[in-house]
N, C-alpha and C positions, 0 to 999 in steps of 0.2 A: 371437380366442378366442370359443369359444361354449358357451354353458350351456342344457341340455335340461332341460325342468320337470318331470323324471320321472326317476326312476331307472334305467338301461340293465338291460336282461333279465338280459345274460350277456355272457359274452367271446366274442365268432365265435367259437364250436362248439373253441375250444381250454381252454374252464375251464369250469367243470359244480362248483358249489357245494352241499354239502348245507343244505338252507335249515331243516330241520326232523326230527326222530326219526320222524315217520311214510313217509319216502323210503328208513330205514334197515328192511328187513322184519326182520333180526337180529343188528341190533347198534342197543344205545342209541345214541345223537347227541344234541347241543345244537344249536339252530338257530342260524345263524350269518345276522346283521345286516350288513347294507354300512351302512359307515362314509360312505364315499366311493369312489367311482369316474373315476379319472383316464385319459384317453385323449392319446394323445404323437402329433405329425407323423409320427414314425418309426415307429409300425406299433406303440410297445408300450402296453401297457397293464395301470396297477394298483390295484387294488383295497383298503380297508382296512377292513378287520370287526371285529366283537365275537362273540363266542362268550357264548352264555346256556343252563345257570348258570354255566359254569365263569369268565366275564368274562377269557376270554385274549383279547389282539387279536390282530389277524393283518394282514400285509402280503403280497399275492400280484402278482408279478409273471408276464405272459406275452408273447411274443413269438414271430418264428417264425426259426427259424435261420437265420445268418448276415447274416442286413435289418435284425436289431431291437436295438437295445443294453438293454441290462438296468443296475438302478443298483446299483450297490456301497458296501453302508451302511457309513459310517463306523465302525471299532467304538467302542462306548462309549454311542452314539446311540442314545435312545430314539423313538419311532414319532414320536414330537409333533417331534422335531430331523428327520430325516430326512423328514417331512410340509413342514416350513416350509421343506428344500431345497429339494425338487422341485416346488415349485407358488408361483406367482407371488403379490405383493400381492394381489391381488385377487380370489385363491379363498379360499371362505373355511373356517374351519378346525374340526372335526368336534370337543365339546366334551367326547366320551370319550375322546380324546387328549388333550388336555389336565391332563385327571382324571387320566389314565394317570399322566403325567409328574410329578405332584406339583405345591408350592409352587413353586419355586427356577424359574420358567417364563422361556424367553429373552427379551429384551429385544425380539426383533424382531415377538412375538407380539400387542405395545401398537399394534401397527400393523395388525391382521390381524382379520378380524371371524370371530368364534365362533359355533357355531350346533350346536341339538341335530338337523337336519334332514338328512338323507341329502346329500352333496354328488355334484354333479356333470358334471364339467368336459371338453371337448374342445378339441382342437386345442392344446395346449401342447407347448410347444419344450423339449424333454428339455434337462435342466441338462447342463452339458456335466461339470460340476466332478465329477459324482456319477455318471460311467454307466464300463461298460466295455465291452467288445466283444463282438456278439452271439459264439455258439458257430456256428464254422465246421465241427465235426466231433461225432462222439460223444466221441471223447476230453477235451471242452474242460471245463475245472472252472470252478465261479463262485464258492465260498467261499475265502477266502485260508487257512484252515486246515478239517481237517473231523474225522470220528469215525471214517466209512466211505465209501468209493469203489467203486462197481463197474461199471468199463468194458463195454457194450455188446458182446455178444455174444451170438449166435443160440441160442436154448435156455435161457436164464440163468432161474434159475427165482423165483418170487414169494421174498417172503424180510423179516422184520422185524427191528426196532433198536429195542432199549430202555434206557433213562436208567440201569436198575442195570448197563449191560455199561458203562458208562461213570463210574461210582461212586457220586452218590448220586444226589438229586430235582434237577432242574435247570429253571431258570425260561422259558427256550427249545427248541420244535425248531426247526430248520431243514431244509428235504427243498429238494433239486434235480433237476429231472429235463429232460433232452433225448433228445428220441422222435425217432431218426433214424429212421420207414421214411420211406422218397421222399415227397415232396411229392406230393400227388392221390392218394394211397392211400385208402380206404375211412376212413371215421371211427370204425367197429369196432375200428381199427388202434389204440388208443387206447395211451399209456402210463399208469400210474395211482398217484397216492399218495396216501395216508389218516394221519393225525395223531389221534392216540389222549391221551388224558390220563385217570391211577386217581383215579378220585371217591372220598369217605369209607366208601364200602359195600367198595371193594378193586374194582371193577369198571373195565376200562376201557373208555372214554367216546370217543364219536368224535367232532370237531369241526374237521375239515377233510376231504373228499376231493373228488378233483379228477382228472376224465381229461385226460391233452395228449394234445391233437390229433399226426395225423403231422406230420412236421416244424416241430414247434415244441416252444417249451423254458419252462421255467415255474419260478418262484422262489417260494418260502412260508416265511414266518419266523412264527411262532406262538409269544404266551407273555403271562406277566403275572406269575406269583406259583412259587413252587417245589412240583414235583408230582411223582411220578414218570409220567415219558412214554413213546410209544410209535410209530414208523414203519412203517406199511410198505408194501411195495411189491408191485405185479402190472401186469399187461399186456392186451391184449383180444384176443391170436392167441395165450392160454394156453399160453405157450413153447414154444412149436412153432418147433424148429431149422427145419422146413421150409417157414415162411410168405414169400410172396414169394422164394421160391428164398435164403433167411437173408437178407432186406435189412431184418427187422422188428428192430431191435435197439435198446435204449431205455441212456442212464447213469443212473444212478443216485449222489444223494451227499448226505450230509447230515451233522449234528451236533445233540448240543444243548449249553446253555451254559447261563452265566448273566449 
C-alpha cells in the first residue's frame, strides 16, 4: 500500500466533480470537499465528500465495465460502516464520517486513527465481502431495489426524478449510470448525472455532477438529513439515435430513500 501526500486531481477523465458554484454558469451549486480518495488493484475507484452548505456526504464509486467490481452497501450502513469495510487498519478514517454516524460508533473504529485531513490511499485489495460484479452489459442493475430503471437505448432522451414522485423529502439519492458507447470512443461521449437538493429559498441546489466516461459505469449515493431531491440525467452526443451508428447508449437507475 501506498499513500500520496496530496490529494489525487480526479478519476482518469471518467468523474468530473463540481468543486464549487462558480463551475456552475446557471444553476447554484455547493462545492463539494473530498473526504477521501480510495484507489482498488482492480481498476476501481472511490471517493467520499461533503457537500457545503447543504453538509450531505456522498459516496462515488467508478469503474470501467466488465474489469471493475463496484461495492454493494450493506443496507442499513451508514458511510462511517461501509468506510471501515473497505479500507484496511491502517487508513485512516475522515472525522466527518464519523460526525456523520453519531455517538453509538463501532467498536472497531478504537482501532482506526481519525483525522480532519483529506485521506488518501492506493493500491488496496477490494474487500471481497463487499463487492459485486462489474456490469457486463447495459442492461446490468447495481441497486437491489430502485424508484426508476431506463435501459439503454439509442435516442432516450435527458429526463429528471424527483423525491415528491416518490412521496415525501427523503434523506438519500442514489443515481447509477453505465455508459455503454465502445470503449475508445471520444470523451465528448460522455454519459451525465446531476443530484439536486431544495434549499430553504424553495431553490434547487446542485451538489453532485458528474460525466462517465465511455465504457464505464459510476455509483453515487448522496444524503445526510431529509430534503426534498432531485436527479437527473443527460448525455454528450444530446440523443442523437444516430451517434456511432446507435452504439451511444447509456442506463440509467436510481432511487431515493431513507
Amino acid at each position: 500500500m501506498r499513500f500520496t501526500p496530496a490529494l489525487l486531481a480526479g478519476i482518469a477523465g471518467a468523474l468530473i466533480l463540481a468543486p464549487s458554484a462558480a463551475m456552475a454558469s446557471d444553476e447554484e451549486a455547493d462545492v463539494d470537499v473530498r473526504l477521501a480518495q480510495l484507489e482498488y488493484t482492480s481498476g476501481m475507484t472511490v471517493a467520499f465528500t461533503d457537500s457545503r452548505p447543504s453538509d450531505d456526504i456522498g459516496m462515488v464509486q467508478t469503474g470501467m465495465i466488465g474489469r471493475t467490481l463496484l461495492i454493494a452497501r450493506d443496507e442499513g450502513d451508514t458511510f462511517l460502516e461501509t468506510y471501515l469495510k473497505i479500507t484496511p487498519r491502517d487508513v485512516a478514517v475522515p472525522r466527518r464520517l464519523v460526525d456523520d454516524h453519531g455517538t453509538d460508533t463501532p467498536p472497531e473504529l478504537q482501532l482506526r486513527r481519525i483525522t480532519t485531513s483529506p485521506v488518501v490511499a492506493d493500491s488496496l485489495i477490494p474487500p471481497r465481502s463487499a463487492v459485486i460484479s462489474g456490469a457486463a452489459a447495459c442492461n446490468f442493475s447495481h441497486f437491489d431495489w430502485f424508484d426508476w430503471r431506463d435501459v439503454g437505448v439509442p435516442g432516450m432522451a435527458p429526463k429528471s426524478y424527483f423525491a415528491s414522485q416518490f412521496g415525501d423529502k427523503k434523506r438519500y439519492s442514489d443515481s447509477y449510470v453505465v455508459n455503454c458507447t465502445p470503449e475508445g470512443s471520444p470523451s465528448h461521449l460522455y454519459a451525465r448525472h446531476r443530484i439536486y437538493y431544495m434549499n430553504a429559498l424553495g431553490n434547487y441546489v446542485k451538489h453532485f455532477d458528474s460525466k462517465v466516461a465511455p465504457w464505464h459505469q459510476q455509483s453515487i449515493e448522496k444524503g445526510s438529513i431529509k430534503r426534498w431531491r432531485k436527479v437527473h440525467y443527460d448525455d454528450g452526443w444530446n440523443s442523437s439515435p444516430n451517434c456511432g451508428g446507435g452504439t451511444c447508449v447509456y442506463t440509467r437507475e436510481g432511487r431515493f430513500h431513507n
